[in-house]
C-alpha positions in Angstrom: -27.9 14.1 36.4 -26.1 13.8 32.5 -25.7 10.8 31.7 -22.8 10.0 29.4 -23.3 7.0 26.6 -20.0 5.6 25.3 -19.2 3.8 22.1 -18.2 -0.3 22.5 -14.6 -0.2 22.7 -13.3 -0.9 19.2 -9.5 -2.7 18.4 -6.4 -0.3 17.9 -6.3 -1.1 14.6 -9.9 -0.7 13.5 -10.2 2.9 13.8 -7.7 6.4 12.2 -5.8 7.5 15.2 -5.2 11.3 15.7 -2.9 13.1 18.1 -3.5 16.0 20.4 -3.0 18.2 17.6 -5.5 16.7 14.8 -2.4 14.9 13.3 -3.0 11.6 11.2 -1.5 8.8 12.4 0.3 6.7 10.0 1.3 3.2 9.6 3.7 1.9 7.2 4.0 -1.1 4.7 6.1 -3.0 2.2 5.7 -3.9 -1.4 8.0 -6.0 -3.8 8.8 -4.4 -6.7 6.9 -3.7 -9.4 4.2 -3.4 -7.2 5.2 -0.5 -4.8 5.6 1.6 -8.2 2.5 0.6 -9.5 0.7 1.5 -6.4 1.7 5.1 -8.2 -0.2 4.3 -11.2 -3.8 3.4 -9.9 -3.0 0.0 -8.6 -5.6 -1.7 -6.7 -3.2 -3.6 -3.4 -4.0 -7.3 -3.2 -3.1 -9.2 -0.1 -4.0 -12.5 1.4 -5.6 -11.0 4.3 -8.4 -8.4 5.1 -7.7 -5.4 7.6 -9.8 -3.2 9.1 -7.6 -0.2 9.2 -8.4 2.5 7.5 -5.9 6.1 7.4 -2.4 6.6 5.6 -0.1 4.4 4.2 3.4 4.8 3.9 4.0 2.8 0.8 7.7 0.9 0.9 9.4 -0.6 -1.7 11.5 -3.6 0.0 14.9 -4.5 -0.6 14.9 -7.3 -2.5 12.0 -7.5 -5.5 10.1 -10.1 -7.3 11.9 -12.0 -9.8 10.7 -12.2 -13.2 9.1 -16.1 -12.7 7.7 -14.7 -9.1 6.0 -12.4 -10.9 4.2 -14.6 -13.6 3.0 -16.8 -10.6 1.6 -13.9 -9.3 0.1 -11.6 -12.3 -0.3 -14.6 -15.3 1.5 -13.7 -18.5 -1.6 -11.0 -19.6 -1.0 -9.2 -16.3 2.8 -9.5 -16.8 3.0 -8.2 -20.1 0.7 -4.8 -19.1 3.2 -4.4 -16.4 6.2 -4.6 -18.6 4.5 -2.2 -21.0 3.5 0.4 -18.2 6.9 0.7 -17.0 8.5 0.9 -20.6 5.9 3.8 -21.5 7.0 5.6 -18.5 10.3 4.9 -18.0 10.1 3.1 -14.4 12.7 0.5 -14.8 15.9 3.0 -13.7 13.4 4.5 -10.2 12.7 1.3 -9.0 13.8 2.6 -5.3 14.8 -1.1 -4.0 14.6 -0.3 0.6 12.7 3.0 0.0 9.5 4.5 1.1 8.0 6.4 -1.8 4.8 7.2 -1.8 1.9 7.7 0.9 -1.8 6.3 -0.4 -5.2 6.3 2.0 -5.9 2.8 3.0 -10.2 3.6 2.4 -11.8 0.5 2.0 -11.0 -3.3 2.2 -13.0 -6.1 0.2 -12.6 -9.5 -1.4 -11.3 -9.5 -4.5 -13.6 -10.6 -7.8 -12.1 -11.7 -11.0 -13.3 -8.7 -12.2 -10.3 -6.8 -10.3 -7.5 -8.4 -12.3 -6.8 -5.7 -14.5 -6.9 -3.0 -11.9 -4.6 -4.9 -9.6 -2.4 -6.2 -12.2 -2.7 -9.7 -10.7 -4.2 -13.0 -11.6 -7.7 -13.5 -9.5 -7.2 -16.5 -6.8 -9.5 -17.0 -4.3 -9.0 -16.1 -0.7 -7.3 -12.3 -2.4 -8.2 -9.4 -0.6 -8.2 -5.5 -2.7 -6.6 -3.1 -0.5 -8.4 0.2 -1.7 -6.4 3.6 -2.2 -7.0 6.8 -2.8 -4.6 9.7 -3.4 -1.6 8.1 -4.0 1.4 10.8 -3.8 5.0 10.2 -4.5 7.3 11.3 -2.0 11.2 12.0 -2.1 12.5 8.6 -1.7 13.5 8.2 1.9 15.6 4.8 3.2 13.0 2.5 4.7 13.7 -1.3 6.7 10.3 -2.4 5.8 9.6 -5.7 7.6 5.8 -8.3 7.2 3.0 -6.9 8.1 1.9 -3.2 9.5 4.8 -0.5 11.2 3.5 2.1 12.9 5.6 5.3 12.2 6.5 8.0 15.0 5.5 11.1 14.2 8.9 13.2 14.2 9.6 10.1 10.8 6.4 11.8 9.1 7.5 15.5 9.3 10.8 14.0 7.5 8.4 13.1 4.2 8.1 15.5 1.5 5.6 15.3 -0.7 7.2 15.0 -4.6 
């Protein structure tokens, strides 16, 4: 007689879904601009809350972007000012893609964040801030994307529409 040991059952979210066919699954999310363009340039994701998924990202750049005072809330004036510079230097003001997906990232690791961080995420350090860690960031052609809070999870005939830029 075989006997058969299974794994504890883990949560949907916790583990990197696959199809029948070895496919990724991927999940989408939103960003207010500047940040969904700086996710292109090595940006470390802050959120307020942890997840434990871990795959690809479609990274979404909502409709409607920080203002200018939102964003020194959020970054401080030193964080501010690296952002302004970043997208003078490389000309990102005109491709700010407002209600487009344009990128996919792999979502790898999730941690709190440490003051340490701030220059990588291009945000002030406030407690309770969680890094979002991705690796291979690609552009995409910008595609039209109703983001909404919080995770989508994308069908897989949207992900043979992205092409990789």
């Amino acid at each position: 007689m075989t006997t058969i040991l299974l794994a504890p059952p883990t949560k949907q979210e916790d583990k990197e879904m696959t199809d029948l066919f070895g496919h990724k699954e991927m999940k989408a999310l939103s960003w207010k601009q500047p940040f969904a363009t700086l996710m292109l340039h090595g940006k470390i994701e802050t959120r307020t809350w942890n997840t434990s998924y871990r795959g690809l990202v479609l990274i979404c750049a909502s409709k409607i972007p920080y203002s200018v005072d939102q964003n020194v809330v959020i970054s401080g004036y030193h964080q501010m000012t690296r952002i302004t510079n970043l997208f003078l230097e490389h000309d990102l003001a005109k491709s700010d893609f407002l209600g487009y997906a344009i990128a996919v990232g792999e979502l790898v690791d999730c941690r709190p964040m440490v003051p340490e961080d701030e220059d990588d995420c291009f945000v002030r350090w406030d407690m309770g801030l969680y890094c979002h860690i991705y690796k291979n960031v690609r552009a995409i052609d910008p595609i039209p994307f109703k983001g909404r809070q919080g995770w989508t999870k994308l069908t897989p005939d949207f992900v043979k529409k992205l092409k990789y830029i």
